[in-house]
N, C-alpha and C positions, 0 to 999 in steps of 0.2 A: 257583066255579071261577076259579083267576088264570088271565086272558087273557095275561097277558105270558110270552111264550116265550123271552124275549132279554134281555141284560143287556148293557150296554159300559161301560167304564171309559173316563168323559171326563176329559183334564186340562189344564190352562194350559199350554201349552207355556212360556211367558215366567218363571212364577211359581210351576212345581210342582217340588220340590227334593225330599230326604231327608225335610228337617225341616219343610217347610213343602209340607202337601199340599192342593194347591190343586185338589181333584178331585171329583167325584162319580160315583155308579152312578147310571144311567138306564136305566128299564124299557122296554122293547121288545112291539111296536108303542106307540106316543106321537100326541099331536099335538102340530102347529106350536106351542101356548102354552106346554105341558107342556116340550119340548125349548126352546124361547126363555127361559121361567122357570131350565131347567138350562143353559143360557149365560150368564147373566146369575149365579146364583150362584158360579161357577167367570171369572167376570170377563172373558168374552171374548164378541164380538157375534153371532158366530156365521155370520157372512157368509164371514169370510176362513178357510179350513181351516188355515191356516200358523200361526192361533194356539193351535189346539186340538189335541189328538192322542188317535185312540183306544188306550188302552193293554192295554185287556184285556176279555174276554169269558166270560161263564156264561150258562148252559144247562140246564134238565133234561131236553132234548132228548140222549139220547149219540150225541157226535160232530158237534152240530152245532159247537160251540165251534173242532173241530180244523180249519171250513173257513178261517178266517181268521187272519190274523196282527196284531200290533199296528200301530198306524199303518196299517189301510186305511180306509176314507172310509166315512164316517157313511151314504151314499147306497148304497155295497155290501149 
């Protein structure tokens, strides 16, 4: 059975354009290495929120995708 209930769309705020997507999906619940490894691919330390943005959200949960909006905090 997948345990991951949660999906986010992380991206470089600095470096994520059209044509240059500088992004990944990360599985939800994670740990601390698993989410540092997916900062580190997406080029940003993960400390400061101002460089990262979540852009988007999946679910096979319905309706849980529709409690949140882009851009809330990884910590939500």
């Amino acid at each position: 059975m997948d345990e991951h209930i949660f999906e986010v769309y992380l991206i470089n705020k600095a470096r994520h354009t059209e044509q240059n997507h500088v992004a990944e999906w990360v599985q939800l619940p994670t740990d601390a290495e698993n989410m540092k490894a997916a900062f580190a691919r997406i080029g940003v330390d993960g400390i400061d929120p101002s460089e990262y943005e979540v852009a988007a959200y999946e679910s096979p949960i319905d309706g849980l995708t529709d409690r949140f909006r882009p851009g809330e905090s990884l910590d939500e």
